[in-house]
C-alpha positions in Angstrom: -4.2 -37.8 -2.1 -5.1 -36.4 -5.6 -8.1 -34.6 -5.9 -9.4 -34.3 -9.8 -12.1 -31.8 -10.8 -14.6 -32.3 -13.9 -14.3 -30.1 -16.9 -16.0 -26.9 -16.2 -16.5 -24.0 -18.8 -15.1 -21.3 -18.4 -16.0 -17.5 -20.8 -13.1 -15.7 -22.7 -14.3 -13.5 -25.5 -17.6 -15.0 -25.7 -16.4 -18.4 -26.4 -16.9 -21.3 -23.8 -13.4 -23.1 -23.2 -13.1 -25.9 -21.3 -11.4 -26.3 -17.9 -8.6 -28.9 -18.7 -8.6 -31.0 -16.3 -5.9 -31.1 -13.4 -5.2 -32.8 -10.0 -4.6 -30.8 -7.0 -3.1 -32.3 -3.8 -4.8 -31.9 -0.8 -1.5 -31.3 1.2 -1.0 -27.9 -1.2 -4.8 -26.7 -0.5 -3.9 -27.2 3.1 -0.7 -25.5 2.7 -2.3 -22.8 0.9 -5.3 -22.2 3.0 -2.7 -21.5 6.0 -0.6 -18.9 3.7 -3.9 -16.9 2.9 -4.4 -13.1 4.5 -7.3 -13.1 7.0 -10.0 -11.0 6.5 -9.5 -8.6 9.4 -5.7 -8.4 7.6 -6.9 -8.1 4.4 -9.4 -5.0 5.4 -6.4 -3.3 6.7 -4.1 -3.7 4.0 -7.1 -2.5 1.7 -7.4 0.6 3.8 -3.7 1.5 3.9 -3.2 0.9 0.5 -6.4 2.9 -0.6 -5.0 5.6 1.6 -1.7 5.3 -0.3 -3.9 6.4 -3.5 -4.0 9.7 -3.1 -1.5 11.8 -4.9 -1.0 15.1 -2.2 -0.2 12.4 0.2 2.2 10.7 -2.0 4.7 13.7 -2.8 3.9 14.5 1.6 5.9 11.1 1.8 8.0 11.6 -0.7 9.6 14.5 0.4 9.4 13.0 4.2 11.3 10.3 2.8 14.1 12.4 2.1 13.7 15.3 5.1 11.8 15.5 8.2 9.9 18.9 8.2 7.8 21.2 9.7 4.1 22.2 8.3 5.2 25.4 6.9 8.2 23.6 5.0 5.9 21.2 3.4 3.7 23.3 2.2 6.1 25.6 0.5 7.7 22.6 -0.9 4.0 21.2 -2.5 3.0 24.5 -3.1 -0.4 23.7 -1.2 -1.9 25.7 1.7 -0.8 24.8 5.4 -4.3 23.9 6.0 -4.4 21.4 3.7 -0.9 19.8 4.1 -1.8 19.4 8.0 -5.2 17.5 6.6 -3.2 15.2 4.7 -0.5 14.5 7.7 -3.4 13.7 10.1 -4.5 11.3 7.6 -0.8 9.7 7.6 -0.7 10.2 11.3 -3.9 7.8 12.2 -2.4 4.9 9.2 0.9 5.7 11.6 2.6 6.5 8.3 4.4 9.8 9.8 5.3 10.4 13.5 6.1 14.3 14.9 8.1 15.9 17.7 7.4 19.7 18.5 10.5 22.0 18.7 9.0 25.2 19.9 6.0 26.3 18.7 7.2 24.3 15.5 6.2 20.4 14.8 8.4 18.4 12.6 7.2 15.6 10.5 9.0 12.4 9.5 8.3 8.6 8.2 7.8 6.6 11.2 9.7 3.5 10.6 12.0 2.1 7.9 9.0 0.1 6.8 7.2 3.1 5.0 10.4 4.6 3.7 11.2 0.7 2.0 7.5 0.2 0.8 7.8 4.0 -0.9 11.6 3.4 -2.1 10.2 0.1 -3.8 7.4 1.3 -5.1 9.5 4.3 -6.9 12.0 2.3 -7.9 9.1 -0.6 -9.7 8.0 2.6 -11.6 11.3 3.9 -12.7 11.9 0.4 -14.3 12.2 0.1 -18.4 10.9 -3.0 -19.5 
C-alpha cells in the first residue's frame, strides 16, 4: 500500500520550498522501523563515541593499538604525567576499551578485543584518505 503525503514547506536560506510530493510503502516504514537503534543502544553508542572524543585518550589507543604497555611506558611515550595517563586508562577501562594483567608490581595495558583495534584502524585509515 502507497502512502502519499501533501506538500509541506520546508526552509533553506530563507526561502520556503515545497516538499515534492512522494509515496512511501508501508512495507519499507515497517522495514525501517525494525532496522532503527533503540534508545537504550543509541545512549550507549553516544557515550562511547563521546568518550572516543578526547584526544589524550586517542594517542592512549593509538599506541595500545600497536603495543601493550605499562603506565610508566605510556606516559614517557605521550609525554604526560603517570597520573594522568592512569586517569585516562580508567576511563577506557569502565567503556572496556583496554583490559590489564599485572606482571610484578608492573600492570600492562592493551586493547581489549579486535573490535577497538578495527574501529581505531578504520577510523585512521577514513582520515588518511585524499579525496
Amino acid at each position: 500500500m502507497n502512502v502519499s503525503y501533501p506538500l509541506k514547506p520546508i526552509q533553506e536560506k530563507n526561502n520556503l520550498i515545497p516538499c515534492l510530493p512522494h509515496c512511501l510503502e508501508t512495507e519499507l516504514i515497517e522495514i525501517c522501523k525494525t532496522q532503527i537503534l533503540t534508545r537504550d543502544k543509541a545512549q550507549r553508542m553516544a557515550e562511547f563515541f563521546s568518550l572516543l572524543g578526547d584526544s589524550n585518550r586517542l594517542r592512549i589507543l593509538s599506541i595500545l593499538a600497536q603495543n601493550e604497555l605499562c603506565v610508566c611506558d605510556l606516559a614517557a611515550s605521550l609525554e604526560m604525567s603517570e597520573s594522568a595517563v592512569s586517569h585516562q586508562l580508567k576511563t577506557l577501562k569502565v567503556m572496556r576499551l583496554v583490559a590489564y594483567q599485572k606482571r610484578g608490581r608492573k600492570v600492562f595495558y592493551r586493547l581489549l578485543d579486535h573490535h577497538v583495534l578495527e574501529l581505531y584502524r578504520s577510523v585512521a585509515e577514513h582520515l588518511d584518505e585524499t579525496d
